[in-house]
N, C-alpha and C positions, 0 to 999 in steps of 0.2 A: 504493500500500500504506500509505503512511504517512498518506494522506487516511482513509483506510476506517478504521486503526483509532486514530484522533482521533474520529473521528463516533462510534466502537463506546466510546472512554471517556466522551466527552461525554453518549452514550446513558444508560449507563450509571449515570453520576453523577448526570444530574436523573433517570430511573427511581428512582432510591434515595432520593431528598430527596420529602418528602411532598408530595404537592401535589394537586387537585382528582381527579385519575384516582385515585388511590392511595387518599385518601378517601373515594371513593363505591364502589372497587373491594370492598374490604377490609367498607365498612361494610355492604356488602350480601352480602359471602360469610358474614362473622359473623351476622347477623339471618337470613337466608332457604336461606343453604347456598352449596356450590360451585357447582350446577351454576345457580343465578340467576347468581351473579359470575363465571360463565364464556360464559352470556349475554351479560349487560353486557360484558365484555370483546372482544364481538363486534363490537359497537357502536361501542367505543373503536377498534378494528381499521378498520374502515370512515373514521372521524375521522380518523385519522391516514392513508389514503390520499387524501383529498380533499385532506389539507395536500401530501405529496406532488406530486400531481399537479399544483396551486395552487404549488407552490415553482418545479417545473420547469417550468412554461411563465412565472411570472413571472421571476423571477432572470436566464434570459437576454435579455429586453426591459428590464429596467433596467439591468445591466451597458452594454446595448450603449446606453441613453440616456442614461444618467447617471453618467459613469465614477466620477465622485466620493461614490456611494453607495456604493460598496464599502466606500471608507473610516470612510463613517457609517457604514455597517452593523457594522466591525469595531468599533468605538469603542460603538455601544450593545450589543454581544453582550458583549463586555469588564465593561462595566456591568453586565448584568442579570447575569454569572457572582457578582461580587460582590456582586450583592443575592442572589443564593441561598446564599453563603457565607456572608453574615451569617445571613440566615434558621436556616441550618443550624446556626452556630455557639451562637445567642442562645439562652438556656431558653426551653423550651416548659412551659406549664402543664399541657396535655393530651399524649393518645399519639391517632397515627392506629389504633394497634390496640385505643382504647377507644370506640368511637363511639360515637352516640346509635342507641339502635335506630331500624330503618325497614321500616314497613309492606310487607306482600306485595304486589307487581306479576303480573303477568300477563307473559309471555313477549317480546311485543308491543314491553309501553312497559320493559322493563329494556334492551331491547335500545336503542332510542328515546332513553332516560337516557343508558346510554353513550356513545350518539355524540351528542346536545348534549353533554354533560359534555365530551369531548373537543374537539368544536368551539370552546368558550366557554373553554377553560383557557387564561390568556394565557401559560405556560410554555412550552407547544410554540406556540401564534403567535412568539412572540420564537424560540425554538429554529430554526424553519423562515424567520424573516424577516431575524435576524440573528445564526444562529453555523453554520447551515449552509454558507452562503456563503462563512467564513472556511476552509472545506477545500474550497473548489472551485477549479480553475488554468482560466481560459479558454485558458491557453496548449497546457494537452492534449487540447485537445476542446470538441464540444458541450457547452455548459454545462448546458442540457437533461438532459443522457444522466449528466453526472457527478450532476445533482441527484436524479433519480433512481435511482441504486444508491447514492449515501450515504443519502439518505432510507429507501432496502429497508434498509439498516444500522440506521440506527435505531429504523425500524418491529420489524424482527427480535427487536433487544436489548429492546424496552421491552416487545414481547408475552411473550415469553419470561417474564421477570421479572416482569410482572403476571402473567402463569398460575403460576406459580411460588406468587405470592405469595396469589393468590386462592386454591389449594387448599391453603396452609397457614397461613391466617388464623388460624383458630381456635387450633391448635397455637401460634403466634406470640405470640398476645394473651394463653394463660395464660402462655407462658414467659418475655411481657416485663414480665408484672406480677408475677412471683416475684424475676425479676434487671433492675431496673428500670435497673441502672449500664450495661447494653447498648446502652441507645438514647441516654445521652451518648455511648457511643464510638463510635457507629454517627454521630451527629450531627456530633460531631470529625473524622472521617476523610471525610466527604461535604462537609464545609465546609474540607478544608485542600484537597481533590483543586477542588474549584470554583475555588477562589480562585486554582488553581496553575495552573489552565485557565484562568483570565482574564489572568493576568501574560503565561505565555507567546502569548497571542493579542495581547497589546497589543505584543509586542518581536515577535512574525514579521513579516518584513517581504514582506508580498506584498499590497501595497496597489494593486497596478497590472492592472486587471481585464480589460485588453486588449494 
């Protein structure tokens, strides 16, 4: 329980923090409508099951070769939390809810988009290479089977909150260019939660993957 909903904050927090899906989500529900960025979102859906399934079948073959990955793994997961917390914290010049417009697609290649977009985003590579790991116990199980339902968790949270966010683009991007002080404290709260999820990953102490 306590595995599932780390992976559901963890989710959670980089879904919120801007990053390649969220930009290409957003910039194509704004130019072409909802139901293109619910396409693409299709795309991304598919992306994130390949990582998925690429998590659980690798994570239990390096666990069991290289016990001492785990602990790189926790130490760059730790990192990259903190590079998102900077990220999040530092001013931004632009908003992801003011994008550059982008040409009409076809059905086909929006869908196509999504899932390279999602393939190529090094946010979920690092999220599935090295911070999922840090909620998985070989001591309870297939490592297989636990990478698996943390990963349906975070798949879950991140579709959710992209459909979410995809059918309220529009809505979003006039009401944060009226109250612009929102996406500092939206920035504030997404970079203290990252940061707070990297301390306490670096002080758990479950570095012992067998």
């Amino acid at each position: 329980m306590a595995a599932a909903a780390g992976i559901g904050v963890v989710a959670l927090g980089l879904v919120l923090t801007p990053g390649p899906n969220m930009i290409y989500l957003v910039s194509r529900s704004i130019t072409q409508g909802r139901r293109a960025g619910l396409i693409s979102l299709t795309g991304v859906a598919v992306g994130f099951a390949v990582y998925v399934c690429a998590a659980a079948a690798g994570l239990a073959t390096v666990f069991a070769a290289v016990p001492a990955a785990y602990t790189a793994l926790k130490i760059a997961g730790a990192a990259y939390l903190l590079y998102l917390a900077w990220q999040a914290l530092r001013p931004s010049g632009t908003s992801v809810f003011a994008p550059e417009p982008l040409p009409a697609e076809p059905n086909r290649k929006l869908f196509a988009m999504g899932l390279l977009t999602n393939l190529l985003n090094p946010k979920i590579a690092v999220l599935y290479v090295a911070l999922l790991p840090q909620f998985i116990d070989p001591a309870r199980g297939s490592v297989a089977t636990q990478s698996l339902a943390l990963g349906g968790i975070q798949v879950a949270v991140a579709l959710t909150v992209n459909a979410l966010i995809v059918l309220a683009a529009a809505t979003l991007a006039r009401l944060l260019a009226r109250r612009p002080s929102w996406l500092r404290v939206q920035r504030y709260v997404m970079g203290t939660v990252l940061a707070g999820l990297a301390v306490r990953l670096l002080l758990t102490d479950r570095t012992r993957p067998a």
